[in-house]
N, C-alpha and C positions, 0 to 999 in steps of 0.2 A: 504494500500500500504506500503509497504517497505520505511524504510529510505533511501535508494541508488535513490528510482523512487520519491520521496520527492529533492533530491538532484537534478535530470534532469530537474523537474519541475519548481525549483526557479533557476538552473544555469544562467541561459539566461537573467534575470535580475538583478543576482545577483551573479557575477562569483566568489567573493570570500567566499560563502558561505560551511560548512566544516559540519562532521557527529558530530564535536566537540562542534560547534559553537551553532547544533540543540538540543545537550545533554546540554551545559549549558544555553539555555533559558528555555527547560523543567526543568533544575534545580531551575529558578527562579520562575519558576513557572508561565510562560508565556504561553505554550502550555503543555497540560496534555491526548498524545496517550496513545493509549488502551495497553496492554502488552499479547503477547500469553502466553499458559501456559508454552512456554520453558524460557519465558524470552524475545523475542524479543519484538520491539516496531512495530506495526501498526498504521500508518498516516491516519486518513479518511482527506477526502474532508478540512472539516471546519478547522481541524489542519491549514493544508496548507495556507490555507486564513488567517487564525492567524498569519502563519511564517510571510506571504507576510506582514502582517500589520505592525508589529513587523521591519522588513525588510527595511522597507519603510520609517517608523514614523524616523529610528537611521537615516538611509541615506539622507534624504531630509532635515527633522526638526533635525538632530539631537538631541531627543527626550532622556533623560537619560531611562532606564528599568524602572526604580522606576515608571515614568510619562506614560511611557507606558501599566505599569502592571497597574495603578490605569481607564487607560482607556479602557482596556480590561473588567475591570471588571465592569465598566461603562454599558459595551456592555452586559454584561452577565447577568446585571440583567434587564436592557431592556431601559436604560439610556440615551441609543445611541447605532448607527449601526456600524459596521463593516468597511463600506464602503469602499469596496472591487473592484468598479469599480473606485474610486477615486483614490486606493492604485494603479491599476494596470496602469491607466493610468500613474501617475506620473511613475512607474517604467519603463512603456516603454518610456516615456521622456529623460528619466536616468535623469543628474542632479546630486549636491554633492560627497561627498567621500563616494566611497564603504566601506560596511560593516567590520570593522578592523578583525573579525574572533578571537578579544584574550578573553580568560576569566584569572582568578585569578588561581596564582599558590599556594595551599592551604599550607598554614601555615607562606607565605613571604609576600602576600597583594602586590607583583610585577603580572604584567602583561605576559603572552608567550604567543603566536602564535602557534596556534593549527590547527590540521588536517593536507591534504596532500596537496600539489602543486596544481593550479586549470592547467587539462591536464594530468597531469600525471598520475601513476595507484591510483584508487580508492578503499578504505580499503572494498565496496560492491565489486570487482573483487573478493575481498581473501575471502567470504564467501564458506563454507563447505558444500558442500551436501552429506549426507550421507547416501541419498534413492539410490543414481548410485552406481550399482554394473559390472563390465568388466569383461566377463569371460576372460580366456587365447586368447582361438580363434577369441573373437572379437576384443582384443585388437592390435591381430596380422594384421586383417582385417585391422581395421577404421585405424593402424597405416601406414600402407601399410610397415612394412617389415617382416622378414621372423624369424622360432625360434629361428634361430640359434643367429640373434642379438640382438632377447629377452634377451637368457641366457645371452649374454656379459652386457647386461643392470643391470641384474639383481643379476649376477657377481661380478658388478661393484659397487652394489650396489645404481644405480641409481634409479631404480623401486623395490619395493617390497611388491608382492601378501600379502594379509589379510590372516590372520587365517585361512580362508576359501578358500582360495584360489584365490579370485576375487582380480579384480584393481578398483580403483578409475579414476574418470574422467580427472582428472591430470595425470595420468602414459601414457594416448591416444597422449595427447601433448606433454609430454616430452619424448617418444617415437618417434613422429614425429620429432620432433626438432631435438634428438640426430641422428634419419639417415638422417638428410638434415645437418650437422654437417658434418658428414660420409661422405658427397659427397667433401668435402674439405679437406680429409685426419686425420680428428681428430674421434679418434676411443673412445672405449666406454674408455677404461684406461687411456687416455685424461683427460676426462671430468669428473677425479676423485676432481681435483680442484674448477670444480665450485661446487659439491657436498660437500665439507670440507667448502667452503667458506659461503655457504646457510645453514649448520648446525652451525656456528657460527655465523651468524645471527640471525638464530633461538632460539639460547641458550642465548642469549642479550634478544632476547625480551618476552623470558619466563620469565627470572630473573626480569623482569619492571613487567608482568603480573603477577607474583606468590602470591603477598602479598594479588591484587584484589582477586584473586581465593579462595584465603584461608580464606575471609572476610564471616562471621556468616550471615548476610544480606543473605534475599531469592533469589534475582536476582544476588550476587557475580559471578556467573559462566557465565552467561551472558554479564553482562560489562566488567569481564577478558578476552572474546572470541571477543567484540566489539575492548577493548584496542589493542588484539593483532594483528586485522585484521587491523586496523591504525596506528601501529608500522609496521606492516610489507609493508605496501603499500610507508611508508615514508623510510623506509629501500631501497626498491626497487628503489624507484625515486631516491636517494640518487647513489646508486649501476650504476643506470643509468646513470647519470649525469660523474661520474667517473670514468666509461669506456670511455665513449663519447670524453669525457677529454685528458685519457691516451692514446685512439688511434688517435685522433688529434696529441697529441702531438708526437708521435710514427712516422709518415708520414709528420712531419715537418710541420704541420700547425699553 
């Protein structure tokens, strides 16, 4: 399974659990998933039961890693169990301070607060799929408007066709978006500002990803695409939050 369906699994007992939180316990070498050959992480089962233990032992017992890692290994070599309906009950008890979600900011031995808002957009939304290809006419279809506000889209420079021609599974939605926009008087040369706004956001959290990208390591390209899917999801929430704000404030609230 996917680290985002790893995410939905432990939410529920553990809301401030983060894609960060799961990278730095596999750093400490707490839980060790499988990796596909492009680089992503797949979670079986027994992972999961690791997170929960892990999860459980910091939140209840407050338990340091160190204690916990020597108990995992306890289990691994046949020392002792898992005990996996022990962990889950206490979780569903709840009980203690949840999970703090920080790990170490490398090189200052200071603590930050990682991953996204628990609610808000999840850096698993911003994953890429790159098997969906949109021809023109179905994009015109699924979107339900007509070419002519294609081209102003595309004009606009809001959407634009691949090499080949085809759209991506994003151009379907912000296509929809932009004519339910339309129904409100804001036309595509509008909506060149949130476009200028979203490519300088983009260009921020390239410049954080770039240095991972360019890292000699076999998986660099991978943790560069994981960093910038949770740069960009905290982007978002952020963006969100201060719209929210400024049209509050706008209408005198």
């Amino acid at each position: 399974m996917s680290i985002g369906s790893v995410l939905d699994l432990l939410r529920p007992d553990f809301p401030d659990i983060t894609i960060s939180k799961i990278r730095f316990l596999e750093s400490e070498g707490l839980i060790s998933p499988e990796r596909t050959p492009s680089g992503y992480r797949r979670f079986a089962v027994h992972d999961v039961e690791r997170l929960r233990f892990v999860l459980t032992a910091q939140r209840d017992q407050y338990l340091p890693l160190k204690v916990i890692k020597e108990q995992l290994e306890a289990i691994d070599k046949g020392a002792a169990t898992l005990g996996v309906r022990e962990a889950r009950a206490r979780a569903a008890g709840g009980g203690g301070d949840a999970v703090n979600g920080s790990a170490p900011v490398e090189g200052t031995g200071r603590l930050r607060r990682l991953g996204v808002v628990p609610g808000e957009v999840s850096p698993e939304e911003l994953r890429f799929d790159h098997e969906i290809r949109v021809t023109r006419a179905d994009l015109i279809d699924q979107a339900g408007i007509d070419e002519k506000f294609l081209v102003e889209l595309i004009r606009a420079n809001l959407i634009t066709p691949g090499a080949a021609g085809f759209f991506d599974a994003d151009a379907v939605t912000l296509a929809r978006t932009a004519q339910a926009l339309a129904e409100f008087g804001l036309e595509a040369r509008h909506l060149r500002a949130f476009k200028l706004a979203a490519d300088r956001e983009a260009a921020l959290v390239a410049q954080i990803a770039a240095p991972i990208a360019k890292s000699r390591d076999a998986d660099a390209r991978a943790r560069a695409e994981e960093t910038v899917r949770e740069l960009a999801a905290l982007s978002l929430t952020l963006h969100t939050c201060l719209v929210k704000t400024a049209v509050r404030a706008s209408l005198g609230g």
